[in-house]
C-alpha positions as CSV (number, residue, x, y, z in Angstrom):
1,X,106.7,84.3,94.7
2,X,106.7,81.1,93.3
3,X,105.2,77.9,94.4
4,X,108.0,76.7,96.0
5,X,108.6,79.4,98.3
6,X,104.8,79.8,98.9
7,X,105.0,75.8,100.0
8,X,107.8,76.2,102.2
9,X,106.1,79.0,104.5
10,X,105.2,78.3,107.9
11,X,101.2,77.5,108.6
12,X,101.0,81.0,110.1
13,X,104.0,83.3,110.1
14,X,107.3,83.8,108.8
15,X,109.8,86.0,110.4
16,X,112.7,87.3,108.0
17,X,115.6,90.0,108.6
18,X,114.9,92.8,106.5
19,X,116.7,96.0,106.0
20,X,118.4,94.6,109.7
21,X,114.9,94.5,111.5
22,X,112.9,91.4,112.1
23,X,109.6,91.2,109.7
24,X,106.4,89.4,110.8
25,X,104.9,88.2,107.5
26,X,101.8,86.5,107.7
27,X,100.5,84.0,105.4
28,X,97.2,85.4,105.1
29,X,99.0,88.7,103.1
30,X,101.4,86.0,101.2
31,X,98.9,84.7,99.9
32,X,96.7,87.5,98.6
33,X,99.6,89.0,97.2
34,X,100.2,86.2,95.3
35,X,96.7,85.4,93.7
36,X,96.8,89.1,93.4
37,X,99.8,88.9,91.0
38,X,98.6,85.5,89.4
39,X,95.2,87.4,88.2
40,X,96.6,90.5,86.9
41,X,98.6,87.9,84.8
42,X,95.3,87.0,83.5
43,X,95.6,83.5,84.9
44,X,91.9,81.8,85.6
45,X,91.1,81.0,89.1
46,X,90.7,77.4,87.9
47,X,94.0,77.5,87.3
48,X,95.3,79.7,90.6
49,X,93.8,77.0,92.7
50,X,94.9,73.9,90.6
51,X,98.6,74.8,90.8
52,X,98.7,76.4,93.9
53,X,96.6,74.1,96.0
54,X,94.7,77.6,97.2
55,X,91.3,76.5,98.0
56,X,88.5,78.3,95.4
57,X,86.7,80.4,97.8
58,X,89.7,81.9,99.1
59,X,90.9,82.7,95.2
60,X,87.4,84.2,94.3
61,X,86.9,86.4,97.4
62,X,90.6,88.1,96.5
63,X,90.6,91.4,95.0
């Protein structure tokens, strides 16, 4: 996802059409997901929570 998107979700939930069903996304799994992806692209969590605003306990407690 990019920063973008990530910035546009609601505080808590999201609720897309997918495959013609309604999806509940949380936020919670958006964002894991994402500094999931962001540290298997070897970025530092320095710079996961400077450009995504993530705060650092929440980046360093992600597996």
């Amino acid at each position: 996802m990019t920063l973008d998107a990530i910035r546009s979700l609601p505080a808590t939930a999201a609720r897309p059409t997918l495959y013609d069903k309604e999806q509940l996304v949380r936020l919670h799994a958006v964002v894991a997901m994402t500094i999931r992806v962001l540290k298997k692209q070897g970025k530092r969590i320095k710079t996961i929570v400077r450009e995504t605003g993530i705060s650092h306990n929440t980046v360093k407690k992600s597996r």
